[in-house]
BALOBA-1460 file (C-alpha; in Angstrom, 3 decimals):
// residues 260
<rec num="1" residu="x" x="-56.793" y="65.296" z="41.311"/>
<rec num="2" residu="x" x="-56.350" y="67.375" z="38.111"/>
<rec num="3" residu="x" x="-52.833" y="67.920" z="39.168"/>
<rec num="4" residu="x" x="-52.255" y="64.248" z="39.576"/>
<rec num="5" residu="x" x="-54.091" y="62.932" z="36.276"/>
<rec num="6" residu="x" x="-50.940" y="64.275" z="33.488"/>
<rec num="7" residu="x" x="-48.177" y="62.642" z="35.275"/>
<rec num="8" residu="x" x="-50.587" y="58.962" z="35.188"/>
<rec num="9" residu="x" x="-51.005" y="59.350" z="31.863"/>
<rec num="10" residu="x" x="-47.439" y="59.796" z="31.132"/>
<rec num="11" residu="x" x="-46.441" y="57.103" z="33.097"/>
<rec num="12" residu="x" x="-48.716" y="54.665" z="31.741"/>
<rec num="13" residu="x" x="-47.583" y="55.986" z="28.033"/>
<rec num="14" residu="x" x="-43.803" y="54.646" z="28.766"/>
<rec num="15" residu="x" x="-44.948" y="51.293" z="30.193"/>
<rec num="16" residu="x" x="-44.058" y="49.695" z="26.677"/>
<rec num="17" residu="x" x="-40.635" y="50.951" z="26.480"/>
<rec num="18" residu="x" x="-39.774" y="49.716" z="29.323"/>
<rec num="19" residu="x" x="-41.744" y="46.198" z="29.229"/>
<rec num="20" residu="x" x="-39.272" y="46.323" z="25.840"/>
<rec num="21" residu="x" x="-36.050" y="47.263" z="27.933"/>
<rec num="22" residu="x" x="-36.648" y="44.486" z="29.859"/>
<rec num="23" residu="x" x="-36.342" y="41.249" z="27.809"/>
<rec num="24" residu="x" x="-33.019" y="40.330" z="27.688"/>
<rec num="25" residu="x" x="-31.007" y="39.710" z="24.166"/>
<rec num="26" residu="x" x="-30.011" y="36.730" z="23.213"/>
<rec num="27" residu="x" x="-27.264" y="35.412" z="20.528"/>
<rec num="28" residu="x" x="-28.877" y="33.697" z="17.778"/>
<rec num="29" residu="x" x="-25.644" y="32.740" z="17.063"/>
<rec num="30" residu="x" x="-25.341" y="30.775" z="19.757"/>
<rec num="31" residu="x" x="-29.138" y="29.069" z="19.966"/>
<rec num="32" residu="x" x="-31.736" y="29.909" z="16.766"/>
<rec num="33" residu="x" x="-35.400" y="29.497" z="18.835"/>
<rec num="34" residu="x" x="-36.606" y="28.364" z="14.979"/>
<rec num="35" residu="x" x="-33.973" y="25.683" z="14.336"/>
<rec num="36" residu="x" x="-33.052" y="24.497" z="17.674"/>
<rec num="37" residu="x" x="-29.530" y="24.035" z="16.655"/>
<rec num="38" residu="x" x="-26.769" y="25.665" z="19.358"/>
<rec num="39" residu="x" x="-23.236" y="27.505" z="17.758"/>
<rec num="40" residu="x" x="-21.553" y="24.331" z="16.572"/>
<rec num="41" residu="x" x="-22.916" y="24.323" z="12.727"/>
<rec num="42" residu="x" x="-25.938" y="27.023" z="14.024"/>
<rec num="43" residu="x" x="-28.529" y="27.317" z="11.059"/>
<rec num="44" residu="x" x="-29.834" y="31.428" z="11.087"/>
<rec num="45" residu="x" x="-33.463" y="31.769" z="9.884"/>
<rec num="46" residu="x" x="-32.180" y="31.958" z="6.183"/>
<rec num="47" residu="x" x="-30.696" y="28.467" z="6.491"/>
<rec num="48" residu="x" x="-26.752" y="28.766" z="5.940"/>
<rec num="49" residu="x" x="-24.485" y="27.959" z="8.430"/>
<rec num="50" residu="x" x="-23.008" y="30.388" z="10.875"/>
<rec num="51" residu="x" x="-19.571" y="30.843" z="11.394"/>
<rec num="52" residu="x" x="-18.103" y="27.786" z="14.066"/>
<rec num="53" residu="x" x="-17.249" y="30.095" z="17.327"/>
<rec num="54" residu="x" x="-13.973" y="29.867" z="18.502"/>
<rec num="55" residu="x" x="-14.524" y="27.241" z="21.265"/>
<rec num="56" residu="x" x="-16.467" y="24.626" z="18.000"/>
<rec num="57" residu="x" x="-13.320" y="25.384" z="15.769"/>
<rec num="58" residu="x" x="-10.725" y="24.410" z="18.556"/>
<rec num="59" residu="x" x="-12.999" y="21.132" z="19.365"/>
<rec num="60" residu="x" x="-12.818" y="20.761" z="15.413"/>
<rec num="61" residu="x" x="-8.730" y="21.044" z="15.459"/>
<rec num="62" residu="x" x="-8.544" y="18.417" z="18.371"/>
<rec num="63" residu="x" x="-10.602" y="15.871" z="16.604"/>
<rec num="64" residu="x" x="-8.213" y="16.301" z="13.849"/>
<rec num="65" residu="x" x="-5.133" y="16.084" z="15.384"/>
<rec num="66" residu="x" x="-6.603" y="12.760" z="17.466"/>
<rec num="67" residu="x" x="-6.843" y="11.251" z="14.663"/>
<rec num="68" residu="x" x="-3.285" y="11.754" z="12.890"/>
<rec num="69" residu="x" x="-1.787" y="10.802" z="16.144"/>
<rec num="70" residu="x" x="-4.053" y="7.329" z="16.354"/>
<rec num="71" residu="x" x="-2.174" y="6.968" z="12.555"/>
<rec num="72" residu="x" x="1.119" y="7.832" z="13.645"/>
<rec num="73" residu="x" x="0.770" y="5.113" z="16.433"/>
<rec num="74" residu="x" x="-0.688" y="2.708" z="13.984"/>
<rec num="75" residu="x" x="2.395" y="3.221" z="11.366"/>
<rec num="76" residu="x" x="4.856" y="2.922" z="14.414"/>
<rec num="77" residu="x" x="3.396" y="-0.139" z="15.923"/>
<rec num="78" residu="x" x="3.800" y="-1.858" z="12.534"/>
<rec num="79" residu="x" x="7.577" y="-0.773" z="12.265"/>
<rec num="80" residu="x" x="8.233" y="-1.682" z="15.715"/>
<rec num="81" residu="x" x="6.226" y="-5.068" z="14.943"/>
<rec num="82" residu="x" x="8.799" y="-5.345" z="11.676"/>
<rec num="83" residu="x" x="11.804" y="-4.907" z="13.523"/>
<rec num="84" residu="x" x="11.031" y="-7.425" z="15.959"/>
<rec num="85" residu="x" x="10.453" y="-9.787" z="12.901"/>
<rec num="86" residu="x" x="13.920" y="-8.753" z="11.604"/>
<rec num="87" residu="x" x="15.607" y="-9.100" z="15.070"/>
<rec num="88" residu="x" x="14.311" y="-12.512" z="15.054"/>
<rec num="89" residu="x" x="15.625" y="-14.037" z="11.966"/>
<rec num="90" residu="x" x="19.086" y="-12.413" z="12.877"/>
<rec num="91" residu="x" x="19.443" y="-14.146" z="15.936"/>
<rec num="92" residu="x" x="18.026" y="-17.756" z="14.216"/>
<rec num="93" residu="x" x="20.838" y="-17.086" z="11.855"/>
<rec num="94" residu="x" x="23.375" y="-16.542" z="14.313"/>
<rec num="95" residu="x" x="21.950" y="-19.339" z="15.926"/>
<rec num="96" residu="x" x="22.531" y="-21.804" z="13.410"/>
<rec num="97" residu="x" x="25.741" y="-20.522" z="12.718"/>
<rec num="98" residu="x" x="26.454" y="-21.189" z="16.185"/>
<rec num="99" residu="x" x="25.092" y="-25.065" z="16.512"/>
<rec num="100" residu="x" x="26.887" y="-25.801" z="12.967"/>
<rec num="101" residu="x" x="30.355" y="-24.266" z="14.669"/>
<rec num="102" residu="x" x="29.886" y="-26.346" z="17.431"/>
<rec num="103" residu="x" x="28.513" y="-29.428" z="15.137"/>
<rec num="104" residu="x" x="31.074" y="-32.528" z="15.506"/>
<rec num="105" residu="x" x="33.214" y="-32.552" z="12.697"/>
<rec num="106" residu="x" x="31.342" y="-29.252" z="10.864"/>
<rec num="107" residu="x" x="34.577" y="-28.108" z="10.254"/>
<rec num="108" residu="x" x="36.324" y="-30.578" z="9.261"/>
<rec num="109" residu="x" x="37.832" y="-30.925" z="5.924"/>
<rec num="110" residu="x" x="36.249" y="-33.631" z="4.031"/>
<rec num="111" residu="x" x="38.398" y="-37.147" z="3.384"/>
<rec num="112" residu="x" x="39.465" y="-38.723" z="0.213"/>
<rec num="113" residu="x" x="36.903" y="-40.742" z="0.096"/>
<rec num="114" residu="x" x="33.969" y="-38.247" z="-0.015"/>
<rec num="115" residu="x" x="35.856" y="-35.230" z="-1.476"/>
<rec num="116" residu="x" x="35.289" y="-36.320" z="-5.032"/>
<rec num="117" residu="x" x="34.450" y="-32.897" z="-6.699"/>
<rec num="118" residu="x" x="34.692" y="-31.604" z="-10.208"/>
<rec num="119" residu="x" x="36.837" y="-28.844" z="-10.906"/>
<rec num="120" residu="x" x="35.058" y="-25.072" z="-9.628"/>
<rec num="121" residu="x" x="35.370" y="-24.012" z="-13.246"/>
<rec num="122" residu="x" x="33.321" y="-21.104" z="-12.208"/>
<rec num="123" residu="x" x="33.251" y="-21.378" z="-8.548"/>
<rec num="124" residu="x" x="33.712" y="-17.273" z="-8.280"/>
<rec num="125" residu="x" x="31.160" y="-16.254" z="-11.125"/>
<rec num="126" residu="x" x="30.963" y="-13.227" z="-8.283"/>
<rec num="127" residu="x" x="34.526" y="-12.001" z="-9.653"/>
<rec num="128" residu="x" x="37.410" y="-13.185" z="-12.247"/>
<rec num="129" residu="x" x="38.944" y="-16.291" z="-12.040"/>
<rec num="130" residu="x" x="42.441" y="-16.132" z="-10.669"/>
<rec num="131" residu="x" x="45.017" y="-18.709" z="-11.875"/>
<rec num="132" residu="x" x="45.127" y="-21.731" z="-9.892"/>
<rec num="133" residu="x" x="47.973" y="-22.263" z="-7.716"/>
<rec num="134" residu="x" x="49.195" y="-25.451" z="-7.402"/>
<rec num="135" residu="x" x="48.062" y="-28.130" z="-5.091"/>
<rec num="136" residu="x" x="49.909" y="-27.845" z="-2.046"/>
<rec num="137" residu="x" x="47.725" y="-29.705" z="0.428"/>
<rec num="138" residu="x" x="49.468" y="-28.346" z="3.903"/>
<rec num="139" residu="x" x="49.039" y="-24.407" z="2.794"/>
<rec num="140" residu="x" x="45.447" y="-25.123" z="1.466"/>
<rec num="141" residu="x" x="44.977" y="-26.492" z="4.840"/>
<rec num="142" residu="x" x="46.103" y="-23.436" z="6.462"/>
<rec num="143" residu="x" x="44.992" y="-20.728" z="4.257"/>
<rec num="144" residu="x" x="41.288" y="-22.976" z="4.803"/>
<rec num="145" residu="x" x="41.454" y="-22.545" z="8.476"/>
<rec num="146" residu="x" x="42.836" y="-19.275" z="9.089"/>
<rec num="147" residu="x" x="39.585" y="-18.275" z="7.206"/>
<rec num="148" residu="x" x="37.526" y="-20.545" z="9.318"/>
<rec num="149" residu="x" x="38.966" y="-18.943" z="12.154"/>
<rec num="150" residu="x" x="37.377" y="-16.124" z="11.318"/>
<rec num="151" residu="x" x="33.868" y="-17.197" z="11.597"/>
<rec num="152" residu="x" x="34.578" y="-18.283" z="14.907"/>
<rec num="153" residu="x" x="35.999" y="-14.589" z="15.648"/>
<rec num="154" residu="x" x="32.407" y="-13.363" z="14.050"/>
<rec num="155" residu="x" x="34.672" y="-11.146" z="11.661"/>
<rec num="156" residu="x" x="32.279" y="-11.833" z="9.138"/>
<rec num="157" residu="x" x="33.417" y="-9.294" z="6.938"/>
<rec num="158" residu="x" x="37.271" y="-10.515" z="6.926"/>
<rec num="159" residu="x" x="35.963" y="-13.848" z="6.705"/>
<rec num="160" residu="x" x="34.136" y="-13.434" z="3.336"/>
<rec num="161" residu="x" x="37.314" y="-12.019" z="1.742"/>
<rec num="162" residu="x" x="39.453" y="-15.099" z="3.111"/>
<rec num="163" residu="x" x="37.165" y="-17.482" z="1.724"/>
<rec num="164" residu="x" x="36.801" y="-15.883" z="-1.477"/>
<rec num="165" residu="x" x="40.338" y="-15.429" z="-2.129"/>
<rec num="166" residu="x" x="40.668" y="-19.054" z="-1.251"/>
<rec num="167" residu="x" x="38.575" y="-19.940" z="-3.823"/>
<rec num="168" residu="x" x="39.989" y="-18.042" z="-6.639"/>
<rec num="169" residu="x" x="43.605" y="-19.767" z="-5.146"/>
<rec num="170" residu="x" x="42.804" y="-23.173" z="-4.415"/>
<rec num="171" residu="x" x="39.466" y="-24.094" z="-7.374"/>
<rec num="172" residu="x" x="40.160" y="-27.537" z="-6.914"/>
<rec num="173" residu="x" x="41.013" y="-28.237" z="-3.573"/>
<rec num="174" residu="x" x="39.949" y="-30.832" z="-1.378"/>
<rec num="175" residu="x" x="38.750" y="-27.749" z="1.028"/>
<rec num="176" residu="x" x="37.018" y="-25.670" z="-2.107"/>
<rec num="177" residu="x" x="33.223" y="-27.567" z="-1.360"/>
<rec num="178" residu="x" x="33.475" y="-26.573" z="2.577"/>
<rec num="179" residu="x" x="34.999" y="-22.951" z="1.387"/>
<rec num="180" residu="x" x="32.180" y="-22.517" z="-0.963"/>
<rec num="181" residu="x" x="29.053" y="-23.454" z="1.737"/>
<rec num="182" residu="x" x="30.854" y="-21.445" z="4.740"/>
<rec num="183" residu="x" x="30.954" y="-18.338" z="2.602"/>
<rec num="184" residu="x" x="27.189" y="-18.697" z="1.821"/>
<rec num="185" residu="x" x="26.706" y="-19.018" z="5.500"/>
<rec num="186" residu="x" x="28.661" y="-15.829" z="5.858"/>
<rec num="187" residu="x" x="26.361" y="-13.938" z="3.380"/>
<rec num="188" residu="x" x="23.434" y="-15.423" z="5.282"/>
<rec num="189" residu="x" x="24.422" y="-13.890" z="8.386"/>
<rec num="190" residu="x" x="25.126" y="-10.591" z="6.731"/>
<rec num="191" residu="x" x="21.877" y="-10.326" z="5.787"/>
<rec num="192" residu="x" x="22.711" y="-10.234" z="1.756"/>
<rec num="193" residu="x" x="20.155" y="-13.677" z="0.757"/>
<rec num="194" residu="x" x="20.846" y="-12.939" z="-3.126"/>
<rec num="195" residu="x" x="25.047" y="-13.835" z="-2.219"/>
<rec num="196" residu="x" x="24.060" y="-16.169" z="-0.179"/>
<rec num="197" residu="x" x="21.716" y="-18.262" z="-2.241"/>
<rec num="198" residu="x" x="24.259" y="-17.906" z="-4.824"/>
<rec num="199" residu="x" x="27.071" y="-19.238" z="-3.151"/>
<rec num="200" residu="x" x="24.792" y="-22.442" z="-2.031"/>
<rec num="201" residu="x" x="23.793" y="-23.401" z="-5.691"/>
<rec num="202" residu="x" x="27.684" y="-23.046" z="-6.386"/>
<rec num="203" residu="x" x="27.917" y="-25.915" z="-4.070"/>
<rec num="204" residu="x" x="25.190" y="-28.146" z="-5.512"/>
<rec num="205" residu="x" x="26.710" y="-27.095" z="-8.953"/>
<rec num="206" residu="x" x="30.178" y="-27.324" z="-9.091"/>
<rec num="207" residu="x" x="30.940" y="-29.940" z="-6.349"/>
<rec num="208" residu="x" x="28.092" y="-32.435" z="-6.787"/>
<rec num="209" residu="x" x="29.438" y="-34.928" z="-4.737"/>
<rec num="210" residu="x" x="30.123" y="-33.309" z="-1.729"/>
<rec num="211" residu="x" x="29.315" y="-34.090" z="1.798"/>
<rec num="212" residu="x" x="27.894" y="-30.701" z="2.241"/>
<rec num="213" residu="x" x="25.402" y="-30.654" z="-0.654"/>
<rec num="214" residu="x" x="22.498" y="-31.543" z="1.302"/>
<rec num="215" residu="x" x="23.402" y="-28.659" z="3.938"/>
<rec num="216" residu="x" x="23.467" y="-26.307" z="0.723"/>
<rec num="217" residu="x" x="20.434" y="-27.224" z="-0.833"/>
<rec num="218" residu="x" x="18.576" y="-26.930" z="2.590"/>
<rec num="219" residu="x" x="20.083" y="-23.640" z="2.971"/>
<rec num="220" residu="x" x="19.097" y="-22.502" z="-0.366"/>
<rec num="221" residu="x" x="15.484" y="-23.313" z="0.007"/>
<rec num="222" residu="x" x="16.129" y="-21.159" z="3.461"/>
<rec num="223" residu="x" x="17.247" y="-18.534" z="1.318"/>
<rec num="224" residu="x" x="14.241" y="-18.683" z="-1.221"/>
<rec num="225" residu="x" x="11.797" y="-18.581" z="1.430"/>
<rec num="226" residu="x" x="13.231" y="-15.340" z="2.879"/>
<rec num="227" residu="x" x="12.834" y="-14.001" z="-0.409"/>
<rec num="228" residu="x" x="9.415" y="-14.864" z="-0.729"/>
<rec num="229" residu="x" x="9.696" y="-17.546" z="-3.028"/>
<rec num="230" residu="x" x="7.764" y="-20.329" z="-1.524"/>
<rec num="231" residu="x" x="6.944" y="-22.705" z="-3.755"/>
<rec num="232" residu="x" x="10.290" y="-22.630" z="-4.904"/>
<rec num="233" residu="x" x="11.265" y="-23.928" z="-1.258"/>
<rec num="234" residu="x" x="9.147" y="-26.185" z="-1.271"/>
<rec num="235" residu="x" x="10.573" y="-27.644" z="-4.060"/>
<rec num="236" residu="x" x="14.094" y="-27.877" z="-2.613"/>
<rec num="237" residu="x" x="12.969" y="-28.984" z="0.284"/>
<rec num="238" residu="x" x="11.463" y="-32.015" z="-1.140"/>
<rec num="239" residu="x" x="14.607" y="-33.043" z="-3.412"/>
<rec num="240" residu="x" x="16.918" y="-32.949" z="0.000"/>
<rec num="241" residu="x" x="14.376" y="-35.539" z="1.474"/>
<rec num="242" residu="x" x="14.230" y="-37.212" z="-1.472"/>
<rec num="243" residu="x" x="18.033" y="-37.565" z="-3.038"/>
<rec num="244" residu="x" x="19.537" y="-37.405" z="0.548"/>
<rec num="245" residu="x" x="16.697" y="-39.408" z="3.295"/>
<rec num="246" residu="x" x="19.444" y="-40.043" z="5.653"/>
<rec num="247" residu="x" x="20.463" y="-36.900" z="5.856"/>
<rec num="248" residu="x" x="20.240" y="-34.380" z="9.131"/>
<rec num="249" residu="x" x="19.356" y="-31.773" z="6.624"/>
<rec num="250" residu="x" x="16.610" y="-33.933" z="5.280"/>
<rec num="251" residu="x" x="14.761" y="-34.156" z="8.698"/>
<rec num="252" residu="x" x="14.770" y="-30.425" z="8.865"/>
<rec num="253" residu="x" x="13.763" y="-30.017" z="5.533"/>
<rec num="254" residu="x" x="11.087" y="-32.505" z="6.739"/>
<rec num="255" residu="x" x="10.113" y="-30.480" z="9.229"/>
<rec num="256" residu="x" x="9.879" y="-27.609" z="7.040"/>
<rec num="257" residu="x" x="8.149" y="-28.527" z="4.599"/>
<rec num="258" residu="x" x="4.568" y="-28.640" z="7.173"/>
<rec num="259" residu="x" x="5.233" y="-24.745" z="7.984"/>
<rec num="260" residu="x" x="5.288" y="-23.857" z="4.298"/>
């Protein structure tokens, strides 16, 4: 027994250590028993924030990049949704290119009776005024349809040069009023509204009487709208009901003056 009794009272001396060795460490990194908070934003017992682990800063990154790609989709969906708008109003204008082509008579030149208009004066305020040559009805005729020809090829850019250089040749011709609207349709289906809405007042302007005024001024409020200028169209729109009632282009203005 007196051997024994040393080696007990060692053995009961290193019981601590060992209850010690036992418990297992833990990362207060990871999970502060104070705080309760885990590693994403963990508080240590002083209160500031512990460094975001690597798995909490890669969650961070992801968040991030979800959103600039829910932006990026956003900003394409609008483009895509402003193309379509675009597309649109390209094909209306080739459209109604196509049902005036095809229109009875929309090429025709206008008759003595209704081709009363003043001289252009400044029909091409787009470039100088060439000297007038002189009437010579059966080459105005032809230069006037060989350029018409050309809107039927959809060679619109050949097309706005022949009718141009018509103009600055033939002012006064009997064929100037129809030259002058079918070049504004021209710019209209090239997409440039400031030519086109020019070349439409030219009609109203310098050939007053003409069969195609009406057309014009409905095409010029057309023009004005696309701009953004809708009280403006509004206000054409109304004077082609009410100078020209029996009009074709008076029932569309008609009509177009509810969407507005």
């Amino acid at each position: 027994m007196k051997i024994i009794r040393p080696t007990l009272i060692a053995l009961a001396l290193s019981l601590p250590t060992l209850a010690v060795a036992a418990i297992p460490i833990t990362d207060r990194s990871a999970y502060d028993a104070g705080t309760g908070q885990g590693m994403n934003g963990a508080v240590t017992g002083g209160g500031a924030a512990a460094p975001l682990s690597a798995q909490g800063q890669l969650f961070m990154q992801l968040q991030q990049m979800q959103q600039e790609i829910a932006t990026l989709r956003g900003l394409l969906e609008e483009q895509q949704h402003e193309l379509r708008q675009l597309r649109q109003e390209n094909l209306e204008r080739y459209q109604t290119l196509d049902s005036r082509l095809n229109a009875s008579g929309s090429a025709a030149a206008p008759s003595a009776s209704t081709a009363s208009e003043q001289p252009a004066g400044d029909a091409s305020q787009a470039a100088p005024q060439a000297a007038a040559a002189e009437a010579d009805p059966e080459k105005e005729k032809l230069f006037y349809d060989a350029s018409f020809d050309l809107i039927k090829a959809r060679d619109f850019d050949k097309a706005q040069q022949a009718f141009t250089a018509f103009l600055r040749k033939y002012p006064n011709s009997q064929y100037a009023g129809n030259a002058q609207y079918w070049l504004g349709e021209v710019h209209l289906v090239q997409g440039d509204l400031q030519a086109a809405g020019k070349s439409f007042a030219l009609v109203t302007h310098n050939y007053a009487d003409h069969n195609k005024v009406p057309d014009a001024l409905y095409k010029l409020a057309d023009v004005e709208r696309r701009l953004g200028n809708t009280d403006k169209a509004r206000g054409i729109l109304q004077q082609v009901v009410a100078q020209y009632p029996n009009s074709s282009a008076a029932q569309l203005a008609q009509r177009d003056i509810g969407k507005l």
